[in-house]
PDB file with SEQRES, HELIX, SHEET and CRYST1 records, atoms N, CA, C and O in Angstrom:
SEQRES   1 A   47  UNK UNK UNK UNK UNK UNK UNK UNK UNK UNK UNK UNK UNK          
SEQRES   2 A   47  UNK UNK UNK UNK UNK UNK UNK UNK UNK UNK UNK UNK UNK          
SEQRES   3 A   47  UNK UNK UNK UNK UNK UNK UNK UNK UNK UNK UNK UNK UNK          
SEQRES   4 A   47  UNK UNK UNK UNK UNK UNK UNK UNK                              
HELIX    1 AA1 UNK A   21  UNK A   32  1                                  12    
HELIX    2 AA2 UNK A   35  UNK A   44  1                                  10    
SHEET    1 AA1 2 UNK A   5  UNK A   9  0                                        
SHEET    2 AA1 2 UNK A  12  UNK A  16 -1                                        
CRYST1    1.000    1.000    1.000  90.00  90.00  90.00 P 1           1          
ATOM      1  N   UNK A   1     -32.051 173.743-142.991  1.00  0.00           N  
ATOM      2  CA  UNK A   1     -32.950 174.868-143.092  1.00  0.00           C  
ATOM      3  C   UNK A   1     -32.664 175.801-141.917  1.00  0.00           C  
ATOM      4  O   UNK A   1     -32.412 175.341-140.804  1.00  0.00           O  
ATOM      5  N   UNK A   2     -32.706 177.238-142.187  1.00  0.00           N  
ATOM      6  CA  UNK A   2     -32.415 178.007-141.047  1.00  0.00           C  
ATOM      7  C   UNK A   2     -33.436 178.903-141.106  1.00  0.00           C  
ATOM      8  O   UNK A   2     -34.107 179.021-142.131  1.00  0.00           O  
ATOM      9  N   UNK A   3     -33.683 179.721-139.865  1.00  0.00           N  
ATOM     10  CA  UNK A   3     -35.366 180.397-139.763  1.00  0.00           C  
ATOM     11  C   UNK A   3     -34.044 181.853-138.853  1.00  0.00           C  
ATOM     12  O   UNK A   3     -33.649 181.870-137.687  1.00  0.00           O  
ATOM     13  N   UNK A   4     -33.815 182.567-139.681  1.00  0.00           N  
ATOM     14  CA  UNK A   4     -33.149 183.704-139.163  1.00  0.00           C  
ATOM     15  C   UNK A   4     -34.262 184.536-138.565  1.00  0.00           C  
ATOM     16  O   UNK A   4     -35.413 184.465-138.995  1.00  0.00           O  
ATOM     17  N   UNK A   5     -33.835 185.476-137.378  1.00  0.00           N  
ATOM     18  CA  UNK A   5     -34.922 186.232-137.147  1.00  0.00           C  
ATOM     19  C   UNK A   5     -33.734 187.186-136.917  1.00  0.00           C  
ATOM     20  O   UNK A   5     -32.574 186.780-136.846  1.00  0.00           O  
ATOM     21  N   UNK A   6     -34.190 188.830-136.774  1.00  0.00           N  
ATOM     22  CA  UNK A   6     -33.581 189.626-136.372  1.00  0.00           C  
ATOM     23  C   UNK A   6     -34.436 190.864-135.488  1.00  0.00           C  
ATOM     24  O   UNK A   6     -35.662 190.952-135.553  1.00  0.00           O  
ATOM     25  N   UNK A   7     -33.884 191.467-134.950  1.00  0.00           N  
ATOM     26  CA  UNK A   7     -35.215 192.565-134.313  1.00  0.00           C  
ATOM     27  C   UNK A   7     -34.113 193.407-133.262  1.00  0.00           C  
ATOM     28  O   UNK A   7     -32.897 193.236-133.187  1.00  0.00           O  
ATOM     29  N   UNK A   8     -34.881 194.265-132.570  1.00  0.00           N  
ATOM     30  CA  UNK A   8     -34.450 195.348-132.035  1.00  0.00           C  
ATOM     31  C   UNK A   8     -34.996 195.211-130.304  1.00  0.00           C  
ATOM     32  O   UNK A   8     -36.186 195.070-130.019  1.00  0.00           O  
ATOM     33  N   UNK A   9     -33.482 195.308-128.889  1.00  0.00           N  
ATOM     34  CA  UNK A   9     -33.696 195.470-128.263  1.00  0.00           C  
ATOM     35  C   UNK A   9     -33.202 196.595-127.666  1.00  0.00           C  
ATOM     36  O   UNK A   9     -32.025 196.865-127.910  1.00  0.00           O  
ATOM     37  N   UNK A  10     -33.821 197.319-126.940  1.00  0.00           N  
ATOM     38  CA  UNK A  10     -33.525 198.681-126.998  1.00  0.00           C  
ATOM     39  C   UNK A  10     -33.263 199.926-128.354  1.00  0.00           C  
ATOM     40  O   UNK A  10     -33.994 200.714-128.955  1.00  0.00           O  
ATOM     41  N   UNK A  11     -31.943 199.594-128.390  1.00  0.00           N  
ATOM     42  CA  UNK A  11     -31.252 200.778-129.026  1.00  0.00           C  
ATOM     43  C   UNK A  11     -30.123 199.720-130.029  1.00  0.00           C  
ATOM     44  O   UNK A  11     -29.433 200.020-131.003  1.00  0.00           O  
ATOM     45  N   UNK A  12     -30.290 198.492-129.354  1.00  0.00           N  
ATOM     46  CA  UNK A  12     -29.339 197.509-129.793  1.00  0.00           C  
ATOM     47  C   UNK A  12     -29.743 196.299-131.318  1.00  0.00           C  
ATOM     48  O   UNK A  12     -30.212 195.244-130.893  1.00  0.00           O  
ATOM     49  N   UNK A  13     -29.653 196.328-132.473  1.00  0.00           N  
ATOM     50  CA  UNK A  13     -29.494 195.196-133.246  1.00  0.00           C  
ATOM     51  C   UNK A  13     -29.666 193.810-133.414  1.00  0.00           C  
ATOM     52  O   UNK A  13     -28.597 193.323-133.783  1.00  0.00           O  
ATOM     53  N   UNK A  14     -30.556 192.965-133.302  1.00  0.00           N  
ATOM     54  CA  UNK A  14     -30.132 192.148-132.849  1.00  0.00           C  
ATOM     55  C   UNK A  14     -30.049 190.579-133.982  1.00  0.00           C  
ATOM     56  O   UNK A  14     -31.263 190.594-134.186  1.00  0.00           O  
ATOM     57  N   UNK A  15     -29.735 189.771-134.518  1.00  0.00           N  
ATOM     58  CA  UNK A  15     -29.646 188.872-135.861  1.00  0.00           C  
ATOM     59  C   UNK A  15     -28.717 187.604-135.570  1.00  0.00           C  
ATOM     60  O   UNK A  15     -27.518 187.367-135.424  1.00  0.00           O  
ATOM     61  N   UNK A  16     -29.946 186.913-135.566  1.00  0.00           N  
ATOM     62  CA  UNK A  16     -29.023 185.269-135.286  1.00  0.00           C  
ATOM     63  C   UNK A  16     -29.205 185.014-136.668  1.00  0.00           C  
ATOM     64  O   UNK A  16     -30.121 185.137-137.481  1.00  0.00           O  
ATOM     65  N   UNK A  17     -27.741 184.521-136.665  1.00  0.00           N  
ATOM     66  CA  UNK A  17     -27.466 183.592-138.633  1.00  0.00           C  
ATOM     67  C   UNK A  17     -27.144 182.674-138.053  1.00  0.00           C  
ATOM     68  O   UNK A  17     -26.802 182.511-136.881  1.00  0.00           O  
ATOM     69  N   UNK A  18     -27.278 181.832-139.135  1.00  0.00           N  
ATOM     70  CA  UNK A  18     -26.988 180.623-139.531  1.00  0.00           C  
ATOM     71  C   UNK A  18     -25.993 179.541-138.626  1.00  0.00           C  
ATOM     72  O   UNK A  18     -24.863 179.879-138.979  1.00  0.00           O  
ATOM     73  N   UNK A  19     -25.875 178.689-137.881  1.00  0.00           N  
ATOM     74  CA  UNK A  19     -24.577 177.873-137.747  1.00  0.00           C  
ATOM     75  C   UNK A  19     -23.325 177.340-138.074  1.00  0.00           C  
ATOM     76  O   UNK A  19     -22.447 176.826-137.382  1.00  0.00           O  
ATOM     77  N   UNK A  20     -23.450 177.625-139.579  1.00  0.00           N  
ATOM     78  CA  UNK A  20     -22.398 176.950-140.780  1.00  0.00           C  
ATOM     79  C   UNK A  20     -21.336 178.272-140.658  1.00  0.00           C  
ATOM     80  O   UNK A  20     -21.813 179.352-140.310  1.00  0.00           O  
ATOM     81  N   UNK A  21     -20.288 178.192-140.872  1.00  0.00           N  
ATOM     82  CA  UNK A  21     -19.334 179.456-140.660  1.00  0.00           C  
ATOM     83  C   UNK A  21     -19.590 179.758-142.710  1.00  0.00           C  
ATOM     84  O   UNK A  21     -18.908 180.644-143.225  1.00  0.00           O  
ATOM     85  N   UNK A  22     -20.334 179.139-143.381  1.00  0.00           N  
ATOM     86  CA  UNK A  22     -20.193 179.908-144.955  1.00  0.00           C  
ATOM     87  C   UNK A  22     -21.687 180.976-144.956  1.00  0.00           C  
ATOM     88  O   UNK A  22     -21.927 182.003-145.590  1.00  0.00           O  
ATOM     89  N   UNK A  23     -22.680 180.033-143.728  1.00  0.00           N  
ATOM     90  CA  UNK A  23     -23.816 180.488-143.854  1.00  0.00           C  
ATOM     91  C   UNK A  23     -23.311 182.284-142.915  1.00  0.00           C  
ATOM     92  O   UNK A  23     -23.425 183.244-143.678  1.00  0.00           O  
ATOM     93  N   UNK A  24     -22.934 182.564-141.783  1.00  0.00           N  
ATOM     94  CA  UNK A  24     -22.422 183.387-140.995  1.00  0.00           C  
ATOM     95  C   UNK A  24     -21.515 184.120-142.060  1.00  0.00           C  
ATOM     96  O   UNK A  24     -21.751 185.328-142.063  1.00  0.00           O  
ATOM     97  N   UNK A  25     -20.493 183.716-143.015  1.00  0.00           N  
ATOM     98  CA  UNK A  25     -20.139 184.633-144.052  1.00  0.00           C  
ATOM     99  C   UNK A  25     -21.081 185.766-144.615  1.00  0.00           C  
ATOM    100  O   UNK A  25     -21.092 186.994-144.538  1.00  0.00           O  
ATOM    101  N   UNK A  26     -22.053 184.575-145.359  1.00  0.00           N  
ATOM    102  CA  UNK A  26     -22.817 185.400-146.563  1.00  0.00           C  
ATOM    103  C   UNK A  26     -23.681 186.076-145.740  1.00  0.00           C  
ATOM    104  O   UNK A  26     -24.217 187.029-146.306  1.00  0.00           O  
ATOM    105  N   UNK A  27     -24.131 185.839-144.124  1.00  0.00           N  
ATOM    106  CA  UNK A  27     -25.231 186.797-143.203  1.00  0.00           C  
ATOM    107  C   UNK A  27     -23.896 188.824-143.554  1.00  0.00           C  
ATOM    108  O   UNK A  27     -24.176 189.935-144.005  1.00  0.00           O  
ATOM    109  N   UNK A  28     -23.037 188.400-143.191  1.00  0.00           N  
ATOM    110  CA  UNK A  28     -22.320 189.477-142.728  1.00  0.00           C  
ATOM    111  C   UNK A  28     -22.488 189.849-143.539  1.00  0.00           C  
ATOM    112  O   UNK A  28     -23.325 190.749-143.466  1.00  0.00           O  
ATOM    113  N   UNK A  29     -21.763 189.490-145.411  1.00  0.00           N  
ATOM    114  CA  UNK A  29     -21.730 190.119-146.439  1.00  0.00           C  
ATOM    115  C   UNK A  29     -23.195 190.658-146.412  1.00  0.00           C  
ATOM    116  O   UNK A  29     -23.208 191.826-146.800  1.00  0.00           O  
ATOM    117  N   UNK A  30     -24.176 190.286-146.150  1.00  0.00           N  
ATOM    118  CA  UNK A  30     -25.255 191.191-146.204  1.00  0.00           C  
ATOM    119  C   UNK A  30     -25.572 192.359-145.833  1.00  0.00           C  
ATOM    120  O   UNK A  30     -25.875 193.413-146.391  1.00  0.00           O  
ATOM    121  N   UNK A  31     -25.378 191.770-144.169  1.00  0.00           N  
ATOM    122  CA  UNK A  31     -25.376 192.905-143.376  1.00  0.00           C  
ATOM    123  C   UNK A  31     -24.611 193.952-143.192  1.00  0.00           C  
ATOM    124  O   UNK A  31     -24.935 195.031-142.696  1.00  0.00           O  
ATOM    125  N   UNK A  32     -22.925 193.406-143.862  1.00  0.00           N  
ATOM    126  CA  UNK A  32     -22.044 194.769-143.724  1.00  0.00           C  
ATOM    127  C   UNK A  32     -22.314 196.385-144.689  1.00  0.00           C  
ATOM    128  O   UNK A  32     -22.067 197.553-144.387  1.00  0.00           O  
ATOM    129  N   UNK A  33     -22.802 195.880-145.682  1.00  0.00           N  
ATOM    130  CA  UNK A  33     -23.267 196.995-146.602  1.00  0.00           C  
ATOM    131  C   UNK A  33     -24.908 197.837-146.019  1.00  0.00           C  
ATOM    132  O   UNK A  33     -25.113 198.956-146.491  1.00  0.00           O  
ATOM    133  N   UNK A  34     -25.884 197.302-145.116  1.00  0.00           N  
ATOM    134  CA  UNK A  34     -26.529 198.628-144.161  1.00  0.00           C  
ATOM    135  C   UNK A  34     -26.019 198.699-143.042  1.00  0.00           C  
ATOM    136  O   UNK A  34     -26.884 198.951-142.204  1.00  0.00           O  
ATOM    137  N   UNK A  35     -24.606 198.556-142.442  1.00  0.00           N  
ATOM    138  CA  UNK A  35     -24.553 198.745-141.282  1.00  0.00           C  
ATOM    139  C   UNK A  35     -24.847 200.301-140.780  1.00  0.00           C  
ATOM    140  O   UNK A  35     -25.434 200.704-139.776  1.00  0.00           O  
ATOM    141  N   UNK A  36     -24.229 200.998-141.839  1.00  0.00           N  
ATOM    142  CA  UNK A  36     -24.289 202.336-141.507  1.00  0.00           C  
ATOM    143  C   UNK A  36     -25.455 202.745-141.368  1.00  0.00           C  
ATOM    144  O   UNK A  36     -25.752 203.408-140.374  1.00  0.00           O  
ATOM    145  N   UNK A  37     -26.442 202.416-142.409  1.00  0.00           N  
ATOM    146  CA  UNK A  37     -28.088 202.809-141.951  1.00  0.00           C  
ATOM    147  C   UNK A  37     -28.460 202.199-141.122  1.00  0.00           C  
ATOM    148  O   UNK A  37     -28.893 202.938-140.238  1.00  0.00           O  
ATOM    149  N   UNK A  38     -28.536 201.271-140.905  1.00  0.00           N  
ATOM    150  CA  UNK A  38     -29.036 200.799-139.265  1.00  0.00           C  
ATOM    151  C   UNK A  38     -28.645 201.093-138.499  1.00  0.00           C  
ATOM    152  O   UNK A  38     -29.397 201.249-137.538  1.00  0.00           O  
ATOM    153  N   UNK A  39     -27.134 201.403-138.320  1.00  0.00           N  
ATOM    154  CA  UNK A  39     -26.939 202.031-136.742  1.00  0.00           C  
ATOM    155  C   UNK A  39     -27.176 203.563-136.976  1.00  0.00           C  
ATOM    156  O   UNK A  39     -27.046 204.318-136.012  1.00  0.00           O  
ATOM    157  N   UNK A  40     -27.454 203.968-137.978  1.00  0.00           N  
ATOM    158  CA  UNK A  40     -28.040 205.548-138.151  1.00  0.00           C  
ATOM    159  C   UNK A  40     -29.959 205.754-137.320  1.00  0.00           C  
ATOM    160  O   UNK A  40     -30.470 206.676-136.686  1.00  0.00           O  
ATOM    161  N   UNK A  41     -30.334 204.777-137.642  1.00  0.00           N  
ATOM    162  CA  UNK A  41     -31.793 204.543-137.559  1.00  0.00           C  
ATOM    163  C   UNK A  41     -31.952 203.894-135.964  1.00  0.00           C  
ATOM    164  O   UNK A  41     -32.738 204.426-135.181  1.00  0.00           O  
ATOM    165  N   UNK A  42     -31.412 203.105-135.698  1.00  0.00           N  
ATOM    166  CA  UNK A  42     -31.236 202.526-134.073  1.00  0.00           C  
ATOM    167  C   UNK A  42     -30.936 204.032-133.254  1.00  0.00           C  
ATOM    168  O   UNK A  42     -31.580 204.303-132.240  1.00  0.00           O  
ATOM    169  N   UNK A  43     -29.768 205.086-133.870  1.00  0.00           N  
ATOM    170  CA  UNK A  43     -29.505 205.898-132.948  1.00  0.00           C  
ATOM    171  C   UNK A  43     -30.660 206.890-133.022  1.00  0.00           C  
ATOM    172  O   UNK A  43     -30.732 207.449-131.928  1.00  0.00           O  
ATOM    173  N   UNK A  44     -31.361 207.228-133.651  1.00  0.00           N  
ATOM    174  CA  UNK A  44     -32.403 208.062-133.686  1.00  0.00           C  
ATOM    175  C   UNK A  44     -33.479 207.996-133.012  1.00  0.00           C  
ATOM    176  O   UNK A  44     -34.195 208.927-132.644  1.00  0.00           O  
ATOM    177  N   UNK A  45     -33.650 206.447-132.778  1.00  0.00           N  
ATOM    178  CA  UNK A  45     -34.753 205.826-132.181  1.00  0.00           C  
ATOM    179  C   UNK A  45     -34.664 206.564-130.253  1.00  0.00           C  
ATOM    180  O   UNK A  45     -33.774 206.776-129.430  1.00  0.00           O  
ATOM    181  N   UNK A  46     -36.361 206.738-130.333  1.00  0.00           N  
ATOM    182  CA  UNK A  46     -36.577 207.789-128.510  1.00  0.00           C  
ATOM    183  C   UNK A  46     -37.056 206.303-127.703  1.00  0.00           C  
ATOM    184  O   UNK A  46     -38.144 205.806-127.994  1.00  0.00           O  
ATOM    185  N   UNK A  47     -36.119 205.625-126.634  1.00  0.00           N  
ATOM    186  CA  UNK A  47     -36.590 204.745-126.057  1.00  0.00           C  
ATOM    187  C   UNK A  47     -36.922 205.388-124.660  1.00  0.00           C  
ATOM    188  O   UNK A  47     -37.448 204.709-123.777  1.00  0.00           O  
TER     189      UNK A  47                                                      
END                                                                             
């Protein structure tokens, strides 16, 4: 069982996956398709 969390420090991203290198696959395949909106939305952000 894995308890992913992800969140924002600063200006920076932040997402622990999984341990398993298939579980760390399918995190990326996720994440690679909003990368662009999230780092669009992180850069906008007034810290």
């Amino acid at each position: 069982m894995s308890r992913g969390l992800a969140g924002v420090s600063g200006s920076t991203l932040v997402v622990n996956l999984a341990g398993s290198r298939y579980a760390v696959r399918d995190g990326m395949a996720t994440l690679n398709p909003l990368a662009a909106q999230i780092i669009g939305q992180l850069s906008s952000l007034e810290i």
